[in-house]
N, C-alpha and C positions, 0 to 999 in steps of 0.2 A: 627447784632448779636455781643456781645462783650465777651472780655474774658477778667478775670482777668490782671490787668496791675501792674507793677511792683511799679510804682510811678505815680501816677493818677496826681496820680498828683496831687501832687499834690501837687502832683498836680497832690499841686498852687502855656500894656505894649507896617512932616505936608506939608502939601500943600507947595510947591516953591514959595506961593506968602503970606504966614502966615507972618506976622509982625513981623520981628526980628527975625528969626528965618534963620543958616546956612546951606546949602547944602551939603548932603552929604558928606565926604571927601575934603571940600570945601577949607582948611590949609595945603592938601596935595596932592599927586603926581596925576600925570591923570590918570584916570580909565584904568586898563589893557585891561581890556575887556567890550565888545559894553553894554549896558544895556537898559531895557526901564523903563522909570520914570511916572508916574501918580499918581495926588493929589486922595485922597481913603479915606474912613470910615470903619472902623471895627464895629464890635458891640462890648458896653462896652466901648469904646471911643467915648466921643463930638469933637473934634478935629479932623482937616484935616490932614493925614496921608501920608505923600509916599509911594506908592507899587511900588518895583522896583521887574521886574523881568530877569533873566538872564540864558543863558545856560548854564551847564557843564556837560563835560563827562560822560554816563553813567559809563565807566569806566576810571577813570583817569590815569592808564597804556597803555590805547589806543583809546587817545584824540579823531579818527578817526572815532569810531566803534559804533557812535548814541551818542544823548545824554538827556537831558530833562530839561523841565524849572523848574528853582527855585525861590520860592517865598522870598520873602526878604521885611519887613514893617518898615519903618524907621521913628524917630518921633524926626525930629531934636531940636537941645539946642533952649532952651526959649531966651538964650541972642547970640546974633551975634558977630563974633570973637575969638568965643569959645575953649576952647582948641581939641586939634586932634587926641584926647582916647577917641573913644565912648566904650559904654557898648554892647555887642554882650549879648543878650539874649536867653539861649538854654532850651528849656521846658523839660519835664519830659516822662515820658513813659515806654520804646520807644515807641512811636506811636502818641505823642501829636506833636501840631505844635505852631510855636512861635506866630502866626495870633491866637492862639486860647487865650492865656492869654496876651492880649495886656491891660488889666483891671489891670494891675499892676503898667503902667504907674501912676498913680492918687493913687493904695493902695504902692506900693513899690520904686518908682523912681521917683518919683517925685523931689529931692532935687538932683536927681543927674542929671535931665536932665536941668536944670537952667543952666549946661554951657559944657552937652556933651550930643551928640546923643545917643537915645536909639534905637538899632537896633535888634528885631525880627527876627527870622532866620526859618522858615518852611523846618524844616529838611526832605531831600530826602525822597517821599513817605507819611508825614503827609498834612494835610492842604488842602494848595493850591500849593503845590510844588507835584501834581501829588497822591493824596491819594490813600492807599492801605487800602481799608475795603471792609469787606459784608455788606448787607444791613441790616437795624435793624428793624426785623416786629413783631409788634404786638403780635402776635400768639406763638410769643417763650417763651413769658412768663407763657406760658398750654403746652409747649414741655415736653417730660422727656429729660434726659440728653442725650438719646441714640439717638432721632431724634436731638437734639441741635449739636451733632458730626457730625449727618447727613448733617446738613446742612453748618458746616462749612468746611466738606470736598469738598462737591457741590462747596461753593463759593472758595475753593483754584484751584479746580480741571477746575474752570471757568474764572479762573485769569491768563494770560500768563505772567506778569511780570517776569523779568529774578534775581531772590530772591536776589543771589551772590553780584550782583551788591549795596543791601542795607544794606553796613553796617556799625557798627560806624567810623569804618575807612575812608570808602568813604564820610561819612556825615562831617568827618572832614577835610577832602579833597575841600568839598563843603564851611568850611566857609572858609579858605584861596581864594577860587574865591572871594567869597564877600569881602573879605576885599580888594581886589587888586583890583576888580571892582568897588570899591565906591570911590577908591581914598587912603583909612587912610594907616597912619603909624602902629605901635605897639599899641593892644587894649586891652580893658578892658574885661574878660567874667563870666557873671554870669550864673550858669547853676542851674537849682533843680531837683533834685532826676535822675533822669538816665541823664540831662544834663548836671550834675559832671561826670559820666562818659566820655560822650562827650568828656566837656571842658576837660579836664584831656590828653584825646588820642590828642585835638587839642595842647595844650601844647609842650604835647612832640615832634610830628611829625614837629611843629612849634614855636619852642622856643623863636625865635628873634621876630616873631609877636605878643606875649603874653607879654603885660607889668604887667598884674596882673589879679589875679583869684578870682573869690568869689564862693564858693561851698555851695549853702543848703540844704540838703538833703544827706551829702556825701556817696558815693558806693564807696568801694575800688577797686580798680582793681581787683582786686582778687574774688571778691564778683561773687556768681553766683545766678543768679534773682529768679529763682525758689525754691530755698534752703532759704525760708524765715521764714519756721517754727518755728524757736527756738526766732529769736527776735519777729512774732508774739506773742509767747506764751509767752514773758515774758510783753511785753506789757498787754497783757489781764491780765497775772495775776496781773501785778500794777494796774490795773481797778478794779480787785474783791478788792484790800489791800485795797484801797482809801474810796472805797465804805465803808468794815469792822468799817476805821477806822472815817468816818462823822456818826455824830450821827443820823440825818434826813435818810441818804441813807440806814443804818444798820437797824434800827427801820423797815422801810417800805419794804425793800428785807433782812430781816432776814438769808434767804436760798437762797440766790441767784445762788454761785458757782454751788449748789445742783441741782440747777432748770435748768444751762444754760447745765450740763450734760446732766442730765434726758432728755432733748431736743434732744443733740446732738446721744446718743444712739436710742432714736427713727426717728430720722431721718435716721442714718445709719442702720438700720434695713430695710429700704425702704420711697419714696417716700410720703409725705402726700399729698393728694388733698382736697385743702382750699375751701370754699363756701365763698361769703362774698363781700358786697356795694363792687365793683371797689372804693380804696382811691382818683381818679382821677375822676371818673363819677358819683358816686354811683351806676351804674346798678353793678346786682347782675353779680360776676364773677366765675371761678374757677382758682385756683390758686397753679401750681406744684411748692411744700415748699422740694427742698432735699436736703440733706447736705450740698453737694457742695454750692450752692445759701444762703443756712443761715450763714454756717463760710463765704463764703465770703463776705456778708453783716459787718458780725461784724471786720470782719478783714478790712471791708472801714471806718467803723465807727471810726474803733480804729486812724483813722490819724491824726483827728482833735481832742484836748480834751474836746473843748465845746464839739464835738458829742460824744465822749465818754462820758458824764456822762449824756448822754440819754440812754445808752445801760442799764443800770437796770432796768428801767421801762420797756424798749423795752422786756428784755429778758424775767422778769416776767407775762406781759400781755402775750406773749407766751407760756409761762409753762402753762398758765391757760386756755389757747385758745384761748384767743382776739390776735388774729394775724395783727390786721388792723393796730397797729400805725408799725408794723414792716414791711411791707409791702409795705406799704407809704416809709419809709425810703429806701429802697432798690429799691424803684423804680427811687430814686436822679440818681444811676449808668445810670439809660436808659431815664430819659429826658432831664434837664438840667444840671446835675451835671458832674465834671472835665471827668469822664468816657467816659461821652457821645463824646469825641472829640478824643478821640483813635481810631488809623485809626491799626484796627488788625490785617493784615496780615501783615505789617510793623512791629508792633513788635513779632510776628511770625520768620519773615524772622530774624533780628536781634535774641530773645531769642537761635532761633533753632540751628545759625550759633556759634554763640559766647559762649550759655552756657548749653545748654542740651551736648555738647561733655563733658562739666565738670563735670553735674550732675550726679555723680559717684556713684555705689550699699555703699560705702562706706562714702560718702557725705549724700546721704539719711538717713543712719542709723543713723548717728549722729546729723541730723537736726531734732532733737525733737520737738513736738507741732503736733497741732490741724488745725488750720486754714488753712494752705494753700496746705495744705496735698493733698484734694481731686481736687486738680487741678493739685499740680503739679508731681502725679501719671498719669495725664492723658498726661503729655505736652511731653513726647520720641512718644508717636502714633501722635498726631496731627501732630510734628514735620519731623514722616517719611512718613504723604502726601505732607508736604511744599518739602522735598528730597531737602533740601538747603546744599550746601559742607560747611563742619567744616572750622571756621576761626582759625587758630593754635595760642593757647595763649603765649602770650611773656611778658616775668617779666617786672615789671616797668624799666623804667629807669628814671631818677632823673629831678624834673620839676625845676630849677632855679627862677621863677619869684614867687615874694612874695604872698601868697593864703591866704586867710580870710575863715576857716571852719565850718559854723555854724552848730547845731544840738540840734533836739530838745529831754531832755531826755524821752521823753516819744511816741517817734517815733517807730511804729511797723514793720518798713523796711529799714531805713538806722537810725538807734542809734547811740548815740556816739562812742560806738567802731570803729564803721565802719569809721569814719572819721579818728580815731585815727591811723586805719590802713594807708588809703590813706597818713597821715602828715607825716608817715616813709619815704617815697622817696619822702620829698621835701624839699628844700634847707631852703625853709622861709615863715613855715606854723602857722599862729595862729588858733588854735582850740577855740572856744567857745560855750555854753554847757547851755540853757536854760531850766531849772527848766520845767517849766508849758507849753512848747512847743511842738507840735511834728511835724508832716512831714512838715514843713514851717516856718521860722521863719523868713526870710527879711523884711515882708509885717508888723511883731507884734514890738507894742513899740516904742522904740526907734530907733529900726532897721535900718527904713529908712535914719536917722540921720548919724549913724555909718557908714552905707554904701558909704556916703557920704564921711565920713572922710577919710576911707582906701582910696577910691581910689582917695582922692586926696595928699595921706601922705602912701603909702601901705609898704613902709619900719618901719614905726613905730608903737611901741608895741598900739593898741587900747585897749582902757578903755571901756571894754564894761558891768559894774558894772549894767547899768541904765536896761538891760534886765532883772535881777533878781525881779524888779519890776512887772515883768507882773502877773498880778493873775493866781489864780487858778482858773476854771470856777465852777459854784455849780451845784449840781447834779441837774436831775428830779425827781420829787417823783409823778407823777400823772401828771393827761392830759393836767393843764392851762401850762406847762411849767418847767423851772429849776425856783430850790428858786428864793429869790429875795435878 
């Protein structure tokens, strides 16, 4: 069963005997602590991988008191001799693992593993570093919401994990092991959408072990996850403006803004039960359509802008009752897509500890919008079966080491504001602000390029012009597809 996730993420990375390629921490000091190494294959990656796995503390205030294995996938420099800042990789979430977007390797890192390791980090409770989820069945997709509660109170109520012990603090506690385990000096960390938070907390906690940060997707410290409403809704409505203003998209959704209402009022009225081909099998299925599951659909759609200029056909076929291509879409969250690798009581345990104590009667009211409303009305209950203790928020303090902030302007959960806030307490941040981009932009363009330069130059101003180039994607207007 999954639940909405903050940053799906989205997000949205070799063998000791690989040809040319160095070991681990291989230019620097010896590993603090014992580890086990074996050459591994992920999915998504051709290439032999190291999986090193390691203990730490469940609590790193009492070294003593249990601890558990951490998963760590390491995909050493293409050339030998390399320098001694690898790239520490922190996924998105909370609840993704770094074993789950190792596929970035070959879309986004490529140019920078040429002459440093790129290092995968399965943060406490994702992955293979010990996952916290419920099982995802079939059947939930004919639940109403009221058994859907039911059941994930069942799977907390059947989970003994001790919650306290998962949070971003301790996950950053976690990569300081790794990095004193593998051997390195001062490293390089990229994190996207809740792995800006991360990196941010490892930062500070770790100053002298951060030579330089790359942020995409940035959350400000301040930012509380559930409180997503308002940059939802302005995202959606740059979808309706865009739509308004292409001639192709206007012509053919006329009434769109009008249609995605009219939906949204009859959904929150109650519950629809859908007839209709399974989009996966075609046998005939039925299918519970309620508010909560259609905003949150569109509010996943809205991450990507190729998928967003699917959403007006999607929304329209729906106003009209053809529900099947919407259906199909929303089915991405529960088989393959970024969703499916959210391990949710993990980001449970995190949200409940860190940000439902913020999600204020006065927070609410001011977070205007549609989308993420019917969830995160529900997440104070969910949160008082997890009974995880408040983690007491503390004002930033000032990150020193030079940060690269990317953001894409059309991001429906970390927008450029949101970075603009985090660059306030940091000594030596460059913000940059892609047009045609949203929850991701490393992997687009020229990205990978740049990312390359910062971190091999991260004190100097980057020319990052060559991103302005990336198109716009064109609408769908009908079932072969977007224009051409």
């Amino acid at each position: 069963m999954k639940t909405r996730s903050f940053l799906p993420a989205a997000a949205f990375l070799l063998a000791a005997s690989t040809a040319g390629a160095a070991a681990p921490g291989s230019a620097a000091k010896a590993p603090a602590a014992p580890t086990t190494t074996r050459s591994c294959h992920l999915p998504g990656v051709t290439d032999a991988l190291q999986c090193v796995t390691l203990n730490v503390p469940l609590d790193h205030a009492k070294p003593g008191a249990g601890s558990l294995k951490l998963h760590v996938t390491v995909a050493p420099a293409h050339r030998a001799n390399t320098r001694g800042d690898p790239l520490f990789v922190l996924a998105g979430g909370p609840g993704q693992a770094g074993s789950d977007i190792v596929q970035l390797l070959s879309l986004a890192f490529n140019r920078v593993r040429a002459t440093r390791d790129i290092v995968f980090i399965d943060q406490r409770g994702t992955g293979l570093s010990g996952k916290l989820d419920c099982k995802n069945k079939p059947e939930h997709e004919r639940m109403s919401e009221e058994q859907l509660e039911g059941e994930l109170r069942a799977c907390i109520a059947a989970t003994k994990a001790p919650w306290a012990a998962y949070t971003t603090e301790a996950a950053a506690r976690d990569l300081e092991a790794v990095r004193r385990a593998l051997g390195y000096g001062a490293v390089n960390v990229w994190g996207g959408s809740y792995g800006t938070r991360l990196g941010q907390a490892y930062a500070r906690l770790y100053p002298a072990s951060v030579r330089s940060l790359v942020l995409d997707g940035v959350a400000a410290p301040d930012q509380v996850i559930p409180a997503g409403a308002r940059d939802g809704q302005a995202a959606l409505d740059k979808m309706f403006e865009l739509c308004a203003k292409d001639a192709g998209c206007s012509k053919a959704f006329p009434n769109l803004r009008a249609e995605f209402d009219g939906l949204v009022r009859k959904l929150e009225a109650g519950s629809m039960k859908l007839s209709m081909p399974d989009p996966r099998t075609a046998q005939q299925v039925e299918v519970n359509m309620s508010a909560q599951r259609f905003l949150g659909t569109v509010h996943n759609v809205l991450y990507s802008p190729a998928d967003a200029r699917r959403l007006p056909f999607l929304i329209h076929n729906a106003a009209q009752g053809r529900w099947e291509p919407f259906v199909a879409r929303q089915n991405l969250a529960t088989d393959f897509g970024a969703e499916g690798n959210m391990a949710t009581l993990l980001h449970l345990a995190v949200v409940c500890a860190e940000d439902i104590p913020r999600f204020t009667p006065e927070l609410r009211a001011r977070d205007v919008g549609q989308l993420t409303k019917p969830l995160a009305d529900k997440m104070p209950a969910m949160c008082a079966a997890m009974n995880v203790p408040a983690v007491p928020y503390k004002a930033p303090s000032r990150i020193e080491a030079p940060a690269l902030l990317l953001s894409g302007a059309l991001d429906p959960v970390t927008p450029p504001h949101r970075a603009a806030s985090a660059a306030a307490s940091m000594a030596h941040a460059q913000q940059v602000v892609v047009a045609n981009a949203g929850h991701g932009v490393t992997q687009l363009g020229c990205a990978p390029r740049l990312l390359r330069e910062f971190l091999d130059k991260p004190q100097a101003r980057l020319d990052a012009a060559c991103l302005n180039e990336i198109p716009a994607p064109t609408f769908q207007l009908g079932a072969a597809g977007p224009q051409p």
